[in-house]
C-alpha positions in Angstrom: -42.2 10.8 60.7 -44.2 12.1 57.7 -46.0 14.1 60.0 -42.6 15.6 61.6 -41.6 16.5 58.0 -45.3 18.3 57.1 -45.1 20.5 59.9 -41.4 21.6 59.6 -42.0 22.3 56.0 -45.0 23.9 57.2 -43.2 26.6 59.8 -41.0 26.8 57.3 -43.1 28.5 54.4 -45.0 30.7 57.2 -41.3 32.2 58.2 -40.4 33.1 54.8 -42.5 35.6 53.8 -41.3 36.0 50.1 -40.1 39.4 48.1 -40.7 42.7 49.7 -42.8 45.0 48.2 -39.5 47.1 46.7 -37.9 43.7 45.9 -40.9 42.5 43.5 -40.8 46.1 41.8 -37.5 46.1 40.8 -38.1 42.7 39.6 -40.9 44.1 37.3 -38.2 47.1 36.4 -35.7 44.3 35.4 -38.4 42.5 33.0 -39.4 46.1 31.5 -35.8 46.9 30.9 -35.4 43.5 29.0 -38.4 43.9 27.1 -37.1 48.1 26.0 -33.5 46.5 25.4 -34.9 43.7 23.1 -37.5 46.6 21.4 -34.3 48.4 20.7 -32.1 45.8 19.4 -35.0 45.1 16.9 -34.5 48.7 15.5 -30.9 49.8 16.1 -29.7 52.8 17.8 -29.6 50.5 21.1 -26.3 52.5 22.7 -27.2 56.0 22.1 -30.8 54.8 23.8 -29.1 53.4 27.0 -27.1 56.1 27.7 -30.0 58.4 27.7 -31.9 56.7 30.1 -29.4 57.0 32.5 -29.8 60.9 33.6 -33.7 60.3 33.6 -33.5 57.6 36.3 -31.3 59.7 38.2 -33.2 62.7 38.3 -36.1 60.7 39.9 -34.1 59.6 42.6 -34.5 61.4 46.6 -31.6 65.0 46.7 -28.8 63.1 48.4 -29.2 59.7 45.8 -29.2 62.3 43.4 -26.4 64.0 43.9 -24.6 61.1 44.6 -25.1 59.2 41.5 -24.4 62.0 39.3 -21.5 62.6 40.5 -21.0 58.5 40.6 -21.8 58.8 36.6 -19.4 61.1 35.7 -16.7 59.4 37.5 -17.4 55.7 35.9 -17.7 57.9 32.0 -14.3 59.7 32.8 -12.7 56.6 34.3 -14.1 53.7 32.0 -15.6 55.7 28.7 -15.9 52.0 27.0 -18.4 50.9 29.9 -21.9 51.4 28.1 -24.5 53.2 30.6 -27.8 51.1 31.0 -30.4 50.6 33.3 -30.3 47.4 35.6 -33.8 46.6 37.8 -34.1 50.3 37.8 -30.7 51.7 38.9 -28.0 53.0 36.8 -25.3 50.1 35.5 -22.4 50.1 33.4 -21.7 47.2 31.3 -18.9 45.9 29.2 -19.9 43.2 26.3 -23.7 43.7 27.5 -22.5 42.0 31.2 -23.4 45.1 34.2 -19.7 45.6 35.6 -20.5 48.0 38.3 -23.7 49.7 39.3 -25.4 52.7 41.7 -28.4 51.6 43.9 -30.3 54.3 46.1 -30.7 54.0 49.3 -34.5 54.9 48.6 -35.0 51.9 46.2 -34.9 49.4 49.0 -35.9 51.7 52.1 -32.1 51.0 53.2 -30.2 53.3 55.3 -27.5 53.8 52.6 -27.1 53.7 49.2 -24.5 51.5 47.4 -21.6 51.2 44.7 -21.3 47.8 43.8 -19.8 45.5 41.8 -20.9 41.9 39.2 -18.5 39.1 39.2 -17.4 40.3 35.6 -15.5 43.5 37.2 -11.6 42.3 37.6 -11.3 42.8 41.3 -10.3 39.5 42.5 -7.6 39.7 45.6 -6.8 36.6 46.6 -9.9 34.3 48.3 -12.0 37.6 49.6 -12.7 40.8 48.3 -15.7 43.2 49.2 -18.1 43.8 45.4 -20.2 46.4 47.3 -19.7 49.8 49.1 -22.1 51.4 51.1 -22.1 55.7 50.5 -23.5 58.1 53.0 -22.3 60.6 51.0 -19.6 61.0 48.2 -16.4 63.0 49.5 -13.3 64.2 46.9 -11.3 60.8 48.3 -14.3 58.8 47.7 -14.8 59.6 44.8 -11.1 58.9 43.6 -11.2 55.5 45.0 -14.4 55.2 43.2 -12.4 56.1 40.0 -9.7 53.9 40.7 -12.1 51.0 41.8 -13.7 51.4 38.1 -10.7 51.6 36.3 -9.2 47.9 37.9 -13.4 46.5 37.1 -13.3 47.5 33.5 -10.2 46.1 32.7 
């Protein structure tokens, strides 16, 4: 029986075979971010700090990411100015009381076939017992773009 136990756990660790290579980067992102957030805090000027990071991160990303989360940007600062711009495991975030609310990943970042808008359990969007917290973008239309807004505007409160 032991023996029946050793070798399921034993198939078992061979089939998982841990973070991927983008996973464990953006985990090393994250722990940067933590470390610059805490450097900040230590000497003030924390918000003004954040939201230049933003813009940076955005211009590294691939021409349709790009484009996409610019334009993503300006629609959460237009729709919920009181959201503060950081960076979360590398991607652009907007957080209210330090908690991320809603945030842009690039389809690059993961080698994914899309990017995504999503949202953290402290955005307000509860309907009933289901409700989707990501989107995926292929590109950011006029309409998109408004139910982005409106999306925002319900998250932040």
């Amino acid at each position: 029986m032991a023996q029946a136990r050793k070798a399921a756990g034993s198939s078992t660790a061979r089939k998982s075979e841990g973070f991927t290579p983008e996973e464990r980067a953006a985990m090393k992102e994250r722990a940067q971010e933590v470390r610059a957030s805490a450097r900040r805090a230590s000497r003030g000027g924390k918000a003004a700090k954040k939201k230049a990071a933003i813009p940076p991160q955005i211009a590294e990303m691939q021409d349709s990411d790009r484009v996409m989360a610019e334009r993503i940007h300006a629609v959460v600062k237009a729709s919920a100015p009181h959201l503060a711009p950081k960076l979360w495991y590398g991607m652009p975030a907007y957080a209210r009381d330090g908690k991320v609310v809603c945030f842009f990943q690039s389809a690059q970042k993961f080698n994914a076939r899309y990017a995504t808008f999503g949202f953290n359990d402290s955005a307000h969007l509860d309907d009933g017992t289901m409700w989707p917290t990501a989107y995926a973008l292929t590109e950011l239309t006029a309409a998109g773009e408004a139910r982005i807004a409106a999306l925002v505007e319900r998250a932040a409160g």
